[in-house]
C-alpha positions in Angstrom: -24.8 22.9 15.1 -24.0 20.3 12.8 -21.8 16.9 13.4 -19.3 17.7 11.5 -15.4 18.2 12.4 -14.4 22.0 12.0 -10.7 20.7 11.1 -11.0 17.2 9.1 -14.6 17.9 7.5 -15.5 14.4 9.1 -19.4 14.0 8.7 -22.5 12.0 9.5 -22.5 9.0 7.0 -25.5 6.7 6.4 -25.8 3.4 5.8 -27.9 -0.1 6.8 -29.0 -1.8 10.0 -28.8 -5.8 8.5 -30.9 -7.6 10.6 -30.5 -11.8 10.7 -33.4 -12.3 8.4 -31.6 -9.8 5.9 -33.7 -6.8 6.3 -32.3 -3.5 5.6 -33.3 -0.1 7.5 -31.5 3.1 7.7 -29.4 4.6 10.2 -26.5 7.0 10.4 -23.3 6.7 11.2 -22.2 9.7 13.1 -18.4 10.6 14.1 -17.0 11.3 17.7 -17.2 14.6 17.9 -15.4 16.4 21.3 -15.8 19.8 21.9 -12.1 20.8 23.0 -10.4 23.4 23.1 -6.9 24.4 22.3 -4.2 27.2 22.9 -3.1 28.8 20.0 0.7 30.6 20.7 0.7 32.7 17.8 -2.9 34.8 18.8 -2.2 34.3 22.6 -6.1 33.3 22.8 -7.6 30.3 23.9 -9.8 28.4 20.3 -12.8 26.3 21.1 -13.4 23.6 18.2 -15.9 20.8 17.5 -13.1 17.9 16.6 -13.2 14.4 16.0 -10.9 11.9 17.8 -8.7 11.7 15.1 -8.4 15.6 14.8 -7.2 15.3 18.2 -4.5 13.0 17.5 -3.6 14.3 14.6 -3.3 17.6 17.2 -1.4 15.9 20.0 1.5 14.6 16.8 1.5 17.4 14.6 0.9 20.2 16.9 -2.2 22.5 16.1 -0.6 25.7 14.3 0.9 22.2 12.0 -2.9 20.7 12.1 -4.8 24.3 11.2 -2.2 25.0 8.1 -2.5 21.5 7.1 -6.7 21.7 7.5 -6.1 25.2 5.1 -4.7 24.0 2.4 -7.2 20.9 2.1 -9.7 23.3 2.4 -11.4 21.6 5.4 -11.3 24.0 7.8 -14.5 25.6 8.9 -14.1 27.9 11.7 
């Protein structure tokens, strides 16, 4: 599966490892992904998701009905 957050769309990014004598190679940048999951009241059913950190946060504040509507209508959400 890919590294990429099912509700923020968070992806690998690439950039440059800068060494001291300036040279420039590539690497990626990947997020922190957590498999976790989460209990959703409306479905009585238990949802597994691959989330980054900040999903989770954005979870624990919002609550995750909030967070999946919210992920729906910026058209983020891959489940």
């Amino acid at each position: 599966m890919a590294k990429v957050c099912q509700l923020t769309g968070k992806k690998t990014q690439v950039g440059n490892n800068v060494s001291h004598a300036n040279n420039k190679t590539k690497r990626k940048f990947y997020p922190n992904l957590q498999t976790k999951r989460f209990y959703l009241q409306s479905e009585d059913a238990w949802v597994t998701l691959k989330v980054s950190a900040k999903a989770i946060r954005t979870i624990n504040k919002k609550g995750f009905e909030a967070a999946l509507i919210q992920a729906a209508r910026k058209g983020t959400l891959s489940v």
